[in-house]
PyMOL commands that place a pseudoatom at each C-alpha (Angstrom):
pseudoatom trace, name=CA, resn=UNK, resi=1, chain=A, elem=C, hetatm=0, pos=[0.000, 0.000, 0.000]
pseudoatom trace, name=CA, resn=UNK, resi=2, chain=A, elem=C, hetatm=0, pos=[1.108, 3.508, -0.710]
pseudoatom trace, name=CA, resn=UNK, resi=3, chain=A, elem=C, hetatm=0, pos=[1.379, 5.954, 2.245]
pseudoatom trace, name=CA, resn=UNK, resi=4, chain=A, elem=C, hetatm=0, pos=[-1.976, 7.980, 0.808]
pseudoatom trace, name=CA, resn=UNK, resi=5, chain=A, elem=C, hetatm=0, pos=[-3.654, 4.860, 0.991]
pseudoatom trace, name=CA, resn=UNK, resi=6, chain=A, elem=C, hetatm=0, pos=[-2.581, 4.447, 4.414]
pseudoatom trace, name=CA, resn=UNK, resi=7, chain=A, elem=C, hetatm=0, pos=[-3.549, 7.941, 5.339]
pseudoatom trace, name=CA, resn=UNK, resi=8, chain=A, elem=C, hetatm=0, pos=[-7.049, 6.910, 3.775]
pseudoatom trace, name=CA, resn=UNK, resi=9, chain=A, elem=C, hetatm=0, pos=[-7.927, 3.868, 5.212]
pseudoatom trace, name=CA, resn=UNK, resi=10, chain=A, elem=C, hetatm=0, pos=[-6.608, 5.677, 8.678]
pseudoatom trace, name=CA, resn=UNK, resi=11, chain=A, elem=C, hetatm=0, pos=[-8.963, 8.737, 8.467]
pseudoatom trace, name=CA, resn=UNK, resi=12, chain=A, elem=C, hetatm=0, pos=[-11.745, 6.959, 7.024]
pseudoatom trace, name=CA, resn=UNK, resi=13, chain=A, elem=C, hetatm=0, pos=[-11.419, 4.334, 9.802]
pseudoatom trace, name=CA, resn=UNK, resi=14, chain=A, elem=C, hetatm=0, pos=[-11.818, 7.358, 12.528]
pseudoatom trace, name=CA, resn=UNK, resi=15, chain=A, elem=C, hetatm=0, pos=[-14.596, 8.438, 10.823]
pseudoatom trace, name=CA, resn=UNK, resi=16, chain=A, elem=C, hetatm=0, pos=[-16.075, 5.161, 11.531]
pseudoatom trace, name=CA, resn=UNK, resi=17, chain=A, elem=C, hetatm=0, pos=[-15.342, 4.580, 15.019]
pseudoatom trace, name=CA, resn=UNK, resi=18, chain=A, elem=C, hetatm=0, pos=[-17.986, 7.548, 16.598]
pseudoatom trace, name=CA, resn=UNK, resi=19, chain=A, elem=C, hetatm=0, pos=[-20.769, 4.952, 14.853]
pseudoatom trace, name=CA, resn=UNK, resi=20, chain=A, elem=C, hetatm=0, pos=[-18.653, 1.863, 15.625]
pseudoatom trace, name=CA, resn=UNK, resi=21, chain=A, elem=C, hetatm=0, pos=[-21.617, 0.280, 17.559]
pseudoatom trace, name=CA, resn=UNK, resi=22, chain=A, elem=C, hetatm=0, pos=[-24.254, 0.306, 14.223]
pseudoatom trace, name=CA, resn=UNK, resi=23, chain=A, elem=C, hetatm=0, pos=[-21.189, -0.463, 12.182]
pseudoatom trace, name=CA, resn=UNK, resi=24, chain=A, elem=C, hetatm=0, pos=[-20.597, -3.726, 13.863]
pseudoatom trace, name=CA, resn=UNK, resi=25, chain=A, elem=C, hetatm=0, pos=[-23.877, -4.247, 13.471]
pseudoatom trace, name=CA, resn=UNK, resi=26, chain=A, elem=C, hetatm=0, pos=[-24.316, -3.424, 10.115]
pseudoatom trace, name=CA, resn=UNK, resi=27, chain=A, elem=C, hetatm=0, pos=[-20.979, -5.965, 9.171]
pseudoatom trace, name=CA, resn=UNK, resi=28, chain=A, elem=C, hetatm=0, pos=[-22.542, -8.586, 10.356]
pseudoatom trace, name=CA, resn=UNK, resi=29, chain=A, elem=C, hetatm=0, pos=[-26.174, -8.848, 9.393]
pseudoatom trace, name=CA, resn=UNK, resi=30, chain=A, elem=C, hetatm=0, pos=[-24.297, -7.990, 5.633]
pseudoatom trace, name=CA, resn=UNK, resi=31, chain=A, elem=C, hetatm=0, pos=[-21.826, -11.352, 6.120]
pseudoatom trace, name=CA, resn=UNK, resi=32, chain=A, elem=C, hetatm=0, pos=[-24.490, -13.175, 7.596]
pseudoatom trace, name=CA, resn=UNK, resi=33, chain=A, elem=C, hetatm=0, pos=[-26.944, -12.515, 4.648]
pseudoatom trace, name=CA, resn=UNK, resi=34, chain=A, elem=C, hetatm=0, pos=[-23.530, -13.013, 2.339]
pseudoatom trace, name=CA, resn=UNK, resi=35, chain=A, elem=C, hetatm=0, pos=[-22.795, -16.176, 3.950]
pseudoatom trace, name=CA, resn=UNK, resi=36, chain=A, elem=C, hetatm=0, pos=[-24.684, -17.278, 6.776]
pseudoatom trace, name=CA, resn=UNK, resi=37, chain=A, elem=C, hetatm=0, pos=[-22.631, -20.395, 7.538]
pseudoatom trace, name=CA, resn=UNK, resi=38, chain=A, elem=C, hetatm=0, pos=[-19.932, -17.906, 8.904]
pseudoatom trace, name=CA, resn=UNK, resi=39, chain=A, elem=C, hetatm=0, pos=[-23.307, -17.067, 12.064]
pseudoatom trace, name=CA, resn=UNK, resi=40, chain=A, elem=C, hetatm=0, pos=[-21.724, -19.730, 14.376]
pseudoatom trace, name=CA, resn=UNK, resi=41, chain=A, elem=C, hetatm=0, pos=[-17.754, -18.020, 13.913]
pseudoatom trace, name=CA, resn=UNK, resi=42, chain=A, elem=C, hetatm=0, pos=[-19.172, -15.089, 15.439]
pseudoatom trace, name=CA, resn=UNK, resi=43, chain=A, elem=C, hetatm=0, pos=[-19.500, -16.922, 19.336]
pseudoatom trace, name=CA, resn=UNK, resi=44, chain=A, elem=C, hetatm=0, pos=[-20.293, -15.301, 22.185]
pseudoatom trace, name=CA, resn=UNK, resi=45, chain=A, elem=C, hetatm=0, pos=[-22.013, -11.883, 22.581]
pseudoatom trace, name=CA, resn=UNK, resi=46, chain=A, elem=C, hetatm=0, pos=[-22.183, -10.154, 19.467]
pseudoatom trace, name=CA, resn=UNK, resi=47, chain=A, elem=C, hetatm=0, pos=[-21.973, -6.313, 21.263]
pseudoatom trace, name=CA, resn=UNK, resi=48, chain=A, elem=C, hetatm=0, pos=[-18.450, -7.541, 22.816]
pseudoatom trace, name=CA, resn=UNK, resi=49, chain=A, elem=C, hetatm=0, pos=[-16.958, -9.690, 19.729]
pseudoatom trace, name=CA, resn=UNK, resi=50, chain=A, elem=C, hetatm=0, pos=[-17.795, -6.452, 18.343]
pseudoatom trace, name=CA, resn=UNK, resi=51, chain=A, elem=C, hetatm=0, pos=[-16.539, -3.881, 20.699]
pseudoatom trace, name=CA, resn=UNK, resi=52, chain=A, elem=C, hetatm=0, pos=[-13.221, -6.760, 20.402]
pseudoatom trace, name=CA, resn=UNK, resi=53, chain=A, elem=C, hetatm=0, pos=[-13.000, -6.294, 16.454]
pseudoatom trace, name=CA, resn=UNK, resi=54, chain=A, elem=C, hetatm=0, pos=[-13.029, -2.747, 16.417]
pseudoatom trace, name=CA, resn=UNK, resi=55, chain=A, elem=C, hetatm=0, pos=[-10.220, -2.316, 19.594]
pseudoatom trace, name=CA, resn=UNK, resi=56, chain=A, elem=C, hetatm=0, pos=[-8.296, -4.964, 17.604]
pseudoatom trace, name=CA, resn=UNK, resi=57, chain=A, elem=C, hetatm=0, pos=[-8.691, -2.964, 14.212]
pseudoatom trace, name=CA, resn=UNK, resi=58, chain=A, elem=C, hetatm=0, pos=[-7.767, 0.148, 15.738]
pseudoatom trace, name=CA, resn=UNK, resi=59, chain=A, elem=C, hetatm=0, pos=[-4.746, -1.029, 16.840]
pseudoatom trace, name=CA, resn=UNK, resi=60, chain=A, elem=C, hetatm=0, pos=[-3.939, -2.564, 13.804]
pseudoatom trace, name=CA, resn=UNK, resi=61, chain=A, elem=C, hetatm=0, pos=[-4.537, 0.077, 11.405]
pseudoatom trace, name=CA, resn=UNK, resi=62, chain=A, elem=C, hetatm=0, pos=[-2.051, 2.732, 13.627]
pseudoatom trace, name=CA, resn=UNK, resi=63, chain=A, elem=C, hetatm=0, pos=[0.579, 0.400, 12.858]
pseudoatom trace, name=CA, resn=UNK, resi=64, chain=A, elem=C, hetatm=0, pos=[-0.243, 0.320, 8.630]
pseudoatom trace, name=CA, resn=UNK, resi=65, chain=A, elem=C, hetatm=0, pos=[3.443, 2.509, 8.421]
pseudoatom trace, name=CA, resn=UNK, resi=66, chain=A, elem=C, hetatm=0, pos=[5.261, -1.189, 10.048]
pseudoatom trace, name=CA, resn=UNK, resi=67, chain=A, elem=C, hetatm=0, pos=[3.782, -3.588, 7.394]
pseudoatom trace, name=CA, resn=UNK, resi=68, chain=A, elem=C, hetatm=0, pos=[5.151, -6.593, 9.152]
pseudoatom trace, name=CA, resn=UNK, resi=69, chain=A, elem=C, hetatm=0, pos=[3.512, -5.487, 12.332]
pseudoatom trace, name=CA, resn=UNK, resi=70, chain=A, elem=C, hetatm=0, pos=[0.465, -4.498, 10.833]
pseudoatom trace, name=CA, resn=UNK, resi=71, chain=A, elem=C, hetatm=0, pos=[-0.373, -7.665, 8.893]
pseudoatom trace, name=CA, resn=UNK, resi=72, chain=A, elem=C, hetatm=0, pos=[0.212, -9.503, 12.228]
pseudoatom trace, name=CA, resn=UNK, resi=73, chain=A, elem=C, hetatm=0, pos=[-2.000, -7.840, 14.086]
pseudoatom trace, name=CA, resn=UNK, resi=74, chain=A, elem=C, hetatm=0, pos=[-4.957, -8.024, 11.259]
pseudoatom trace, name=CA, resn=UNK, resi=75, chain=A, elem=C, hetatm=0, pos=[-4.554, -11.993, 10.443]
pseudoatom trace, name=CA, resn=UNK, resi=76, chain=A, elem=C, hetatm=0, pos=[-4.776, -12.364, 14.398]
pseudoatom trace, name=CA, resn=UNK, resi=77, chain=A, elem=C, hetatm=0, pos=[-7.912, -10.701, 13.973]
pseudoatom trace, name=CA, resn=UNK, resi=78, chain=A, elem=C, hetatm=0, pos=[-9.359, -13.095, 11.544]
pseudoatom trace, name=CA, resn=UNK, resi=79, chain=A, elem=C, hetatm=0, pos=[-7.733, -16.478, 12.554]
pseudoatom trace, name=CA, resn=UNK, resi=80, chain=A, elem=C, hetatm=0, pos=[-9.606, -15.066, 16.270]
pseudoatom trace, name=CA, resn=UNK, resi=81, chain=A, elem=C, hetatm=0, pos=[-12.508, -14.532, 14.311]
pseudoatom trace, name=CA, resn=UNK, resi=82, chain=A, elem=C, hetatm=0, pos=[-12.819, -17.647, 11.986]
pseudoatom trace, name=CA, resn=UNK, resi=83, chain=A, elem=C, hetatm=0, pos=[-10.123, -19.916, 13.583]
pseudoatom trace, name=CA, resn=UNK, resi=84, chain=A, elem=C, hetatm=0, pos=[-8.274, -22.005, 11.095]
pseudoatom trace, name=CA, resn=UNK, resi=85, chain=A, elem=C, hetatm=0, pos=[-11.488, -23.431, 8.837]
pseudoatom trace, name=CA, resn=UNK, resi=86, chain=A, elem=C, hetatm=0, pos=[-11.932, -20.568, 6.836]
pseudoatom trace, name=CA, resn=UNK, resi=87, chain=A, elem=C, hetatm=0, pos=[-12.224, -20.911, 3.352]
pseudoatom trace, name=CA, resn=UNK, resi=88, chain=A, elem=C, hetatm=0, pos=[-11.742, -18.418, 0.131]
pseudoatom trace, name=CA, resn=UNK, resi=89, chain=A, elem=C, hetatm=0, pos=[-15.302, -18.217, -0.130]
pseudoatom trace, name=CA, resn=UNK, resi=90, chain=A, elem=C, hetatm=0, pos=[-15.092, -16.693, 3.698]
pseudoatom trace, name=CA, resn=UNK, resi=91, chain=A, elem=C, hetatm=0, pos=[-12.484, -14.485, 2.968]
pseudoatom trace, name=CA, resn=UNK, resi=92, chain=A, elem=C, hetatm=0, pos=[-14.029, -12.937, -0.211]
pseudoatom trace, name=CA, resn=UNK, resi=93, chain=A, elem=C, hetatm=0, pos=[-17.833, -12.403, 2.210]
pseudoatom trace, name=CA, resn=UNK, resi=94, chain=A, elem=C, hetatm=0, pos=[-15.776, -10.885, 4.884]
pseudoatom trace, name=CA, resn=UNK, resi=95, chain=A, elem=C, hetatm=0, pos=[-14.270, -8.185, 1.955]
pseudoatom trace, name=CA, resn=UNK, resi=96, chain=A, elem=C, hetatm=0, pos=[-17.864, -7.820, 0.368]
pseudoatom trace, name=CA, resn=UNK, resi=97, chain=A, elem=C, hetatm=0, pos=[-19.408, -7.002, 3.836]
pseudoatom trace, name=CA, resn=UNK, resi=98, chain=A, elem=C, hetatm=0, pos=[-16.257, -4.931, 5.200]
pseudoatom trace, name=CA, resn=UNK, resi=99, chain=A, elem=C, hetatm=0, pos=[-16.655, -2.886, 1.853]
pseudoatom trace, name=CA, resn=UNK, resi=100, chain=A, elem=C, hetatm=0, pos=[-20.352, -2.870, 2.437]
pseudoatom trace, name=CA, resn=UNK, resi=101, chain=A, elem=C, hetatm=0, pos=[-20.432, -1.582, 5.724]
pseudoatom trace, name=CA, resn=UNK, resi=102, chain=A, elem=C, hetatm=0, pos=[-17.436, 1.417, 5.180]
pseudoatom trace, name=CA, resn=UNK, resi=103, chain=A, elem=C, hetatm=0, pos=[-19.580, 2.583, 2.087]
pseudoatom trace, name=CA, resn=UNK, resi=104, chain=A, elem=C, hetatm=0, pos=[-22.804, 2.574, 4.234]
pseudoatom trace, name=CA, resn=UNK, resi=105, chain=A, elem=C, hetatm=0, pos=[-20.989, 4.157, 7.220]
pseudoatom trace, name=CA, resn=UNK, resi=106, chain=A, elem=C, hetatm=0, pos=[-19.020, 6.835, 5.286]
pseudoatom trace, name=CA, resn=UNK, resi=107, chain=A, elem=C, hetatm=0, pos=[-21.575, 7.636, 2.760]
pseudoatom trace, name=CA, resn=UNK, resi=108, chain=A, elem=C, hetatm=0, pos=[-20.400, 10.190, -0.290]
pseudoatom trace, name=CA, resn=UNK, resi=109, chain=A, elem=C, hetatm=0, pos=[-16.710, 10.199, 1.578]
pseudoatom trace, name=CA, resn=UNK, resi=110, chain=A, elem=C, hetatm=0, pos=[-16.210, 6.507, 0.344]
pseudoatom trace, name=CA, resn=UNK, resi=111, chain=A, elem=C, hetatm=0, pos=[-14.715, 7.305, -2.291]
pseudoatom trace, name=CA, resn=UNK, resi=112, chain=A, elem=C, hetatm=0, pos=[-13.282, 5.589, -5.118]
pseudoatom trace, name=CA, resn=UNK, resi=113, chain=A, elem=C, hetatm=0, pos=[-9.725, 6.159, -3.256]
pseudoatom trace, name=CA, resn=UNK, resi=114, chain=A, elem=C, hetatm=0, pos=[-11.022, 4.991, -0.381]
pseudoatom trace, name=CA, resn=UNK, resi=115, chain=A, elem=C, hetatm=0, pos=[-12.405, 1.788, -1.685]
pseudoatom trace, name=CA, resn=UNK, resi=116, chain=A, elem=C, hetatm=0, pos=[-9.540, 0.810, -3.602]
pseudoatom trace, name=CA, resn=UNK, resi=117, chain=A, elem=C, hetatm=0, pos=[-6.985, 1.794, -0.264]
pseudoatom trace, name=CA, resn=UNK, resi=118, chain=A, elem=C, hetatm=0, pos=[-9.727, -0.747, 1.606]
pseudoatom trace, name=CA, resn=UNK, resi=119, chain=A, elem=C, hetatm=0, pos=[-9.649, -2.897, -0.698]
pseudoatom trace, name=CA, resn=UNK, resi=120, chain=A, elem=C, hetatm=0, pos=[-6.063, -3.316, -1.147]
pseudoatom trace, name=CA, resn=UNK, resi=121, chain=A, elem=C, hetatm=0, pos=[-5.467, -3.822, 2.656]
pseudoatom trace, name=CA, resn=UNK, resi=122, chain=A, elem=C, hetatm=0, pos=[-7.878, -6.418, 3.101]
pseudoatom trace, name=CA, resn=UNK, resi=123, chain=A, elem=C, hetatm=0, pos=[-6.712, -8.345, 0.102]
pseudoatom trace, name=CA, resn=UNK, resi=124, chain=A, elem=C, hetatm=0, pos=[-3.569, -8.446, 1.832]
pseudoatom trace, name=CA, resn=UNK, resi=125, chain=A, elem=C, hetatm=0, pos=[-4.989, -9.615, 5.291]
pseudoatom trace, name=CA, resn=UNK, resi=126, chain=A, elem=C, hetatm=0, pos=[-6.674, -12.128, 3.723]
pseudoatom trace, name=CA, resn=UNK, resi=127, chain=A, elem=C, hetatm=0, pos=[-3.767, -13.327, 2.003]
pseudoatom trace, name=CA, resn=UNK, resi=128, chain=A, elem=C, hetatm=0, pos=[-1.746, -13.436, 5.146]
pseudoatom trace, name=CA, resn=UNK, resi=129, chain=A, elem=C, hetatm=0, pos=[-4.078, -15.474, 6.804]
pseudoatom trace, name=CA, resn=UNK, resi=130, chain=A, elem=C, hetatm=0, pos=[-4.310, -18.187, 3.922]
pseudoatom trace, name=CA, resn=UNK, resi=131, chain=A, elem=C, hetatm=0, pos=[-0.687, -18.208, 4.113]
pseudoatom trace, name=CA, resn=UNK, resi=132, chain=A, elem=C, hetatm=0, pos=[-0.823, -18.635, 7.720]
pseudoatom trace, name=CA, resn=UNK, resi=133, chain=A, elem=C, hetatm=0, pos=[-3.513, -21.843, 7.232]
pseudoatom trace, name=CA, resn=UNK, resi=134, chain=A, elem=C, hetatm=0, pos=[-0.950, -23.134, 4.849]
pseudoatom trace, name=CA, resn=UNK, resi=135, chain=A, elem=C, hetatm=0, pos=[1.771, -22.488, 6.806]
pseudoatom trace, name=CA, resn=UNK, resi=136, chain=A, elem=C, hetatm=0, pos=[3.767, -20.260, 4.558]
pseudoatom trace, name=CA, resn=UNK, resi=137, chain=A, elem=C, hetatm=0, pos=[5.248, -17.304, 6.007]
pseudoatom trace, name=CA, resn=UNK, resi=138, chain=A, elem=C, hetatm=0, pos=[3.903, -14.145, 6.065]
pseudoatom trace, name=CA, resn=UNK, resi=139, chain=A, elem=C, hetatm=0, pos=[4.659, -11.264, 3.846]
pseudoatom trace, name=CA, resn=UNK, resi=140, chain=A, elem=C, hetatm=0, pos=[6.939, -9.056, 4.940]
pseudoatom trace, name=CA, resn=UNK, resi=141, chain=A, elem=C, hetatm=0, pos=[5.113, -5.578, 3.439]
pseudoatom trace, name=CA, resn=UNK, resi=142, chain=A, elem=C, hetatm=0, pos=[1.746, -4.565, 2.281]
pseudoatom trace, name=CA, resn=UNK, resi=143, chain=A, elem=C, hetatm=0, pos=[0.926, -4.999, -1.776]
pseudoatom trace, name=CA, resn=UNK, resi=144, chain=A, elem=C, hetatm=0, pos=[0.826, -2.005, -3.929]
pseudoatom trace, name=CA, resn=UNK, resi=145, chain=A, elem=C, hetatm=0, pos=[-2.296, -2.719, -5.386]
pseudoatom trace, name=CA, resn=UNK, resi=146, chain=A, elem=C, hetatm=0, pos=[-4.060, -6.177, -5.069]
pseudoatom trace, name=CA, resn=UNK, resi=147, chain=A, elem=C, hetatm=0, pos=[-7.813, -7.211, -6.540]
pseudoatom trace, name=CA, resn=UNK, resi=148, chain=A, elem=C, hetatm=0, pos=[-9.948, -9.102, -4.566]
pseudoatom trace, name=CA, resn=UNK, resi=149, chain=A, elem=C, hetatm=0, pos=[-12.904, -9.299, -7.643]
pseudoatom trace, name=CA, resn=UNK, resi=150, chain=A, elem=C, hetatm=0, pos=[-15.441, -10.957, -5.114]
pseudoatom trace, name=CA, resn=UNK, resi=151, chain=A, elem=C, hetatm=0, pos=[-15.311, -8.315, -2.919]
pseudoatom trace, name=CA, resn=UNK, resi=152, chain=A, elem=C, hetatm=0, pos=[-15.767, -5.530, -5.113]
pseudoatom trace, name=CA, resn=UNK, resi=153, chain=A, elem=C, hetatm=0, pos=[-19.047, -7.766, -7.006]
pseudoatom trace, name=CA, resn=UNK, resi=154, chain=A, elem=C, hetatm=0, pos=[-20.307, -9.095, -3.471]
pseudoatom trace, name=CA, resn=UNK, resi=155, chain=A, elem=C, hetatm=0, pos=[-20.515, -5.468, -1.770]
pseudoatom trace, name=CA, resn=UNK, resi=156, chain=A, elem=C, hetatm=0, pos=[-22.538, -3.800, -4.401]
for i in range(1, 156): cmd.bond("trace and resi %d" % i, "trace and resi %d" % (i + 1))
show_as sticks, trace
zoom trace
């Protein structure tokens, strides 16, 4: 990732966090409805695993400028999330319903830019954590531009 698309997922992430409550919310009635075999992933109580996903993010995303560090931190989230069962098809409903829920949360300021910087990172999270199920190791800095096609169809 470039450092303007770091700077863009970063702001548009704060921009999220005063609604991070309906965002959670809105995430996960959008993968459910994507994919609802991912419902019994999301354990517990849904207001915590929430209030847990967007500590963890938050975290995650100050450290974007330390790729290693960053990428880390993210596939933690997930393999948390999903454990080690997840399949492509997960990945690509967790993109669709990520993208889903920033464009419904940010309104007219997802932009293009924005979507693509979003879009970008999670492609790489996702492909740390199938190189984590596979055992590979982990890359060692963010992509420059990656497509994750299902995401982009999936979160219209």
């Amino acid at each position: 990732m470039t450092p303007h698309e770091i700077r863009l997922v970063q702001e548009s992430f704060r921009r999220i966090l005063p609604r991070a409550d309906q965002a959670v919310g809105l995430f996960y009635a959008r993968l459910f409805e994507l994919d609802p075999v991912l419902r019994p992933f999301a354990s517990g109580r849904m207001a915590d695993e929430g209030r847990k996903l967007i500590e963890s993010l938050d975290r995650a995303l100050a450290s974007l400028d330390q790729p290693e560090t960053a990428i880390s931190a993210l596939r933690d989230i997930g393999i948390r999330a999903a454990g080690r069962s997840a399949t492509d098809a997960h990945f690509a409903a967790v993109g669709a319903a990520l993208l889903w829920t920033l464009g419904k949360g940010l309104g007219p300021d997802f932009t293009p830019a924005v979507r693509e910087a979003w879009t970008n990172l999670y492609a790489a999270v996702a492909q740390a954590m199938i190189q984590s199920e596979r055992d590979e190791p982990l890359p060692r800095t963010l992509p420059p531009a990656v497509s994750l096609s299902e995401c982009r169809s999936s979160a219209s």
